[in-house]
N, C-alpha and C positions, 0 to 999 in steps of 0.2 A: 169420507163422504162418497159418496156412489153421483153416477152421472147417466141421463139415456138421454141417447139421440135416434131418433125415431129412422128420419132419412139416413144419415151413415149406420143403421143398424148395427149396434152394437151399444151394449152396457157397458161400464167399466167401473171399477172399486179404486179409489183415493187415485183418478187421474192416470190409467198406468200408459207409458211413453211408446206414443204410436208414431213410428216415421218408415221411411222408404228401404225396404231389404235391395240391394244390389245384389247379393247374388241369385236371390229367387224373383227379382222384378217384381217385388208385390209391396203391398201393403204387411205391416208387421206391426207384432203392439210387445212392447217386454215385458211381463210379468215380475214383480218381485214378491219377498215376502211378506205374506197378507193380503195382496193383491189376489184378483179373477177377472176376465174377462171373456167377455160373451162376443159373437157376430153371427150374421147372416150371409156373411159376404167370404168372399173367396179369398182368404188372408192367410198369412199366417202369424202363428202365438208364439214366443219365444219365451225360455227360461233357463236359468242357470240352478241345478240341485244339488244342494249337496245330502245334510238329513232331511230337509225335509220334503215333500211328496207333492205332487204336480199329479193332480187330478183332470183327466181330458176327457169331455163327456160332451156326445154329438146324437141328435136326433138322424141315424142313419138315410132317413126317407129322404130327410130335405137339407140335410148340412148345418143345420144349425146350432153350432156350439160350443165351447165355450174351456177355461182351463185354469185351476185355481193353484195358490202355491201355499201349501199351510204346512205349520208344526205343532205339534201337539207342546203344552207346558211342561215343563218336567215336575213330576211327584210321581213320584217311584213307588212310593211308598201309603199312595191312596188307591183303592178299589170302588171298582164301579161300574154302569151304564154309560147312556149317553151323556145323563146327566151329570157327571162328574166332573170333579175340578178338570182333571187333569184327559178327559174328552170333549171339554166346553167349546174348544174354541175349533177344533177339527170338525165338529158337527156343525156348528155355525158357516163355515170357511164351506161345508159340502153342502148344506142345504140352501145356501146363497147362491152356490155356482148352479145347483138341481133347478131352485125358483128361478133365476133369471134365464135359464136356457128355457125351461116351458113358458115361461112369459112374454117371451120371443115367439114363437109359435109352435116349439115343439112340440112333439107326444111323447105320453112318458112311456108308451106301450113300444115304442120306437128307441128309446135309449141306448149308446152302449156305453161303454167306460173303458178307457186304457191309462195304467197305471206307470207313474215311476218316480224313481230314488228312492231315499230312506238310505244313502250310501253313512259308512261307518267313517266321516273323513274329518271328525274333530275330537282330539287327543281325549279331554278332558269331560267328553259324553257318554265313552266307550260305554264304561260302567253303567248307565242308564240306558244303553241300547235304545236311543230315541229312534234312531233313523228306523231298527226293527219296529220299535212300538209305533213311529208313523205307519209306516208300511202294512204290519198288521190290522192298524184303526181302518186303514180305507178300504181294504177287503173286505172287513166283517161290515162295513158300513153298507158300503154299495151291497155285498148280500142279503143283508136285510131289508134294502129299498130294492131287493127285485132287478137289479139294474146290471147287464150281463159286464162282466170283462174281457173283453176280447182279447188283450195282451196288457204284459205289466215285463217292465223292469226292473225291478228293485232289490236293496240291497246292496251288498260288494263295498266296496274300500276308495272307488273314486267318484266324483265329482262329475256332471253329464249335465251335458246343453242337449237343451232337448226342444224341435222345431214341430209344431202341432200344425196342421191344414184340416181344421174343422170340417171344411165344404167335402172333402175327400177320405176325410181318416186319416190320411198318412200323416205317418210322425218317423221322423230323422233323431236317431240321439247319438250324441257325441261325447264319450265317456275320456273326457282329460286327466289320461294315463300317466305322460310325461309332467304335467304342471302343477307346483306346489301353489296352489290358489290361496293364500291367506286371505283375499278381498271374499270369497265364499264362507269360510271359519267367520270371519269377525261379524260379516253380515247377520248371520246365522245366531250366532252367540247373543248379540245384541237383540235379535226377533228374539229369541229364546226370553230374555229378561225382561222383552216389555210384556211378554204375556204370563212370565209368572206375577208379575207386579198389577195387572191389569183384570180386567172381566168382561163376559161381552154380553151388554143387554136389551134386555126387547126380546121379542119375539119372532122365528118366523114363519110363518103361514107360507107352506109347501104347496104348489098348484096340483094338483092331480087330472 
């Protein structure tokens, strides 16, 4: 379930865990997977990538914005559009994060997008080149919604904490070169299997 709080400006997707950054003295919210969250306020967004892709999409004029964590299903072996099984849930995951960022007050003539992971860091995915096919998905996505990318990361073999500052653009990523993360893998694996098992329904009505 989703949640808006008007005065602390900010939406957020299934509650995600907002407490106090000590080394940046701010406000922070973590992202996981299936998680987005949105603000107006001077914060930062925190996430851990491994395949899948952390979409960070900011109304340049006025800072307001916002950063989703999604993987696409695996079906390798289906073709298609947006409508596809196997782009169902990435297009929902971007046009939830696009609708609540302009429902905030952004313009969409004001957009930008900066992209990252899609890294290759779980043995048994290789073959399915998920992390590619995310990474792929959100390019052609955002290109067809018009919505520039100003920078992207993605790709490579390790694992990246990645610190988003909406108000500002800046974004910090931190690619954990030395750390064998199995808490990244399982996390991962397990999104992966509720969304081949699952679907996502309704509709959404995009603000323009």
């Amino acid at each position: 379930m989703s949640r808006a709080d008007p005065k602390a400006g900010y939406e957020g997707n299934l509650a995600p865990n907002v407490y106090f950054d000590r080394t940046f003295s701010s406000e922070a919210a973590k992202i996981l997977p299936g998680e987005y969250f949105i603000t107006r306020r001077d914060m930062v967004l925190v996430t851990v990538l491994g395949s899948c892709v952390a979409a960070c999409i900011r109304d340049r004029s006025n800072g307001i914005g916002g950063m989703n964590h999604f993987m696409l299903p695996d079906n390798v072996s289906e073709q298609g559009g947006w409508g596809s099984t196997s782009t169902r849930y990435g297009t929902y995951a971007m046009e939830m994060l696009i609708n609540q960022v302009l429902k905030l007050g952004a313009q969409r003539e004001h957009l930008e997008a900066k992209l990252f992971g899609g890294g290759a860091v779980i043995e048994n995915m290789t073959t399915t080149n998920v992390g590619e096919r995310n990474a792929q998905f959100a390019i052609d996505y955002l290109k067809t919604e018009g919505i520039v990318v100003v920078s992207k990361d993605l790709l490579d073999i390790f694992p990246r904490k990645v610190y988003y500052f909406p108000k500002s653009g800046k974004v910090l990523v931190k690619k954990l070169r030395s750390v064998t993360n199995n808490t990244i893998a399982t996390r991962e694996v397990e999104y992966r299997s509720r969304l081949v098992k699952s679907t996502v329904e309704g509709d959404v009505e995009l603000f323009t």
